[in-house]
FIKE-474739 format. One record per residue (C-alpha): z, x, y. Coordinates in nm, 4 decimals. Each point is the difference from the previous one (the first is absolute). Layout:
N
+----------+----------+----------+
!        w !        u !        v !
+----------+----------+----------+
!        Z !        X !        Y !
...
+----------+----------+----------+
end
This chain:
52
+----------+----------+----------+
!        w !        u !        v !
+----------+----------+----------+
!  -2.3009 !  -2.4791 !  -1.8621 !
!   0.0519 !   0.3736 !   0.0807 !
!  -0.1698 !   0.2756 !  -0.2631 !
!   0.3761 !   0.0350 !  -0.0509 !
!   0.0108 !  -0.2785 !  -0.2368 !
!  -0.1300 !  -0.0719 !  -0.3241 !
!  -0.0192 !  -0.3938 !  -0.1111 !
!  -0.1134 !  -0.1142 !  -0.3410 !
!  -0.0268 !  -0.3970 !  -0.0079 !
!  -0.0413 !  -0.1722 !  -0.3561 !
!   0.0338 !  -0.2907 !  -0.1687 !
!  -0.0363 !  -0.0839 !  -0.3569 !
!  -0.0092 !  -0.3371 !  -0.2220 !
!   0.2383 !  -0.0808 !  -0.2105 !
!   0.1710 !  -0.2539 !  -0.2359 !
!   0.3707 !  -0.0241 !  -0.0357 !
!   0.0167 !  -0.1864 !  -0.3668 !
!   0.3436 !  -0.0231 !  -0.0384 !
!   0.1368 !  -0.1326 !   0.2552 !
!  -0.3126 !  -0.3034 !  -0.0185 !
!  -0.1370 !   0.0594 !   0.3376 !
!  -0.3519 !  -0.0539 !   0.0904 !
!  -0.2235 !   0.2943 !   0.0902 !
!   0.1204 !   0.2232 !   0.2685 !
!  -0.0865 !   0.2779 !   0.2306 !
!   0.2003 !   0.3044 !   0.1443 !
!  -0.1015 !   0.1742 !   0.2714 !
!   0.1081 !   0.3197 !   0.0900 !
!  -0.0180 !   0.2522 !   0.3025 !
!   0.1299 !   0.3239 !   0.0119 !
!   0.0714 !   0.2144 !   0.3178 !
!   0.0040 !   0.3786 !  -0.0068 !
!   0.1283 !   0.2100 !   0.3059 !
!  -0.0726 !   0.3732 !  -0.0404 !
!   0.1912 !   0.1427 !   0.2823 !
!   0.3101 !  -0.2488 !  -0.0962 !
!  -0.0211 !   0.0280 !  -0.3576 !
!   0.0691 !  -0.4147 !   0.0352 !
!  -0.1368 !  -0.2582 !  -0.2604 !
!   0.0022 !  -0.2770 !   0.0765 !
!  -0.1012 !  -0.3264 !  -0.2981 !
!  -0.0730 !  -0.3228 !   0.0514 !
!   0.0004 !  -0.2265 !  -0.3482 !
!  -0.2247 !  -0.3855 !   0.0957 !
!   0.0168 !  -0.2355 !  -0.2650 !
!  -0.1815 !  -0.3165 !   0.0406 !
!  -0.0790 !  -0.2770 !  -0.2499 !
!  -0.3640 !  -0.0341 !  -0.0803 !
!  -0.1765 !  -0.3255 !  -0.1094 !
!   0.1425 !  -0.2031 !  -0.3037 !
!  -0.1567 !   0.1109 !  -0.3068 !
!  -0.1530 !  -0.3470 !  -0.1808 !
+----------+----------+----------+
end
């Protein structure tokens, strides 16, 4: 990676109640050109372990 980009990479833990899913994480990675003005997002959701 250049100094030209920027990248933030997160991921956070969540529960999705309503629609009676277990646990779940979304992972996300965002790509920041400063010569191109580009963005670029990537949205990751993966199913964590069942809740008992």
């Amino acid at each position: 990676m250049d100094d030209n980009q920027s990248m933030l990479i997160g991921c956070w833990y969540g529960r999705m109640e309503l629609m009676y899913l277990c646990p779940y994480y979304i992972i996300y990675v965002i790509t920041y050109n400063k010569v191109t003005r580009e963005i670029r997002t990537a949205i990751v959701f993966r199913r964590g372990p069942p809740s008992t």
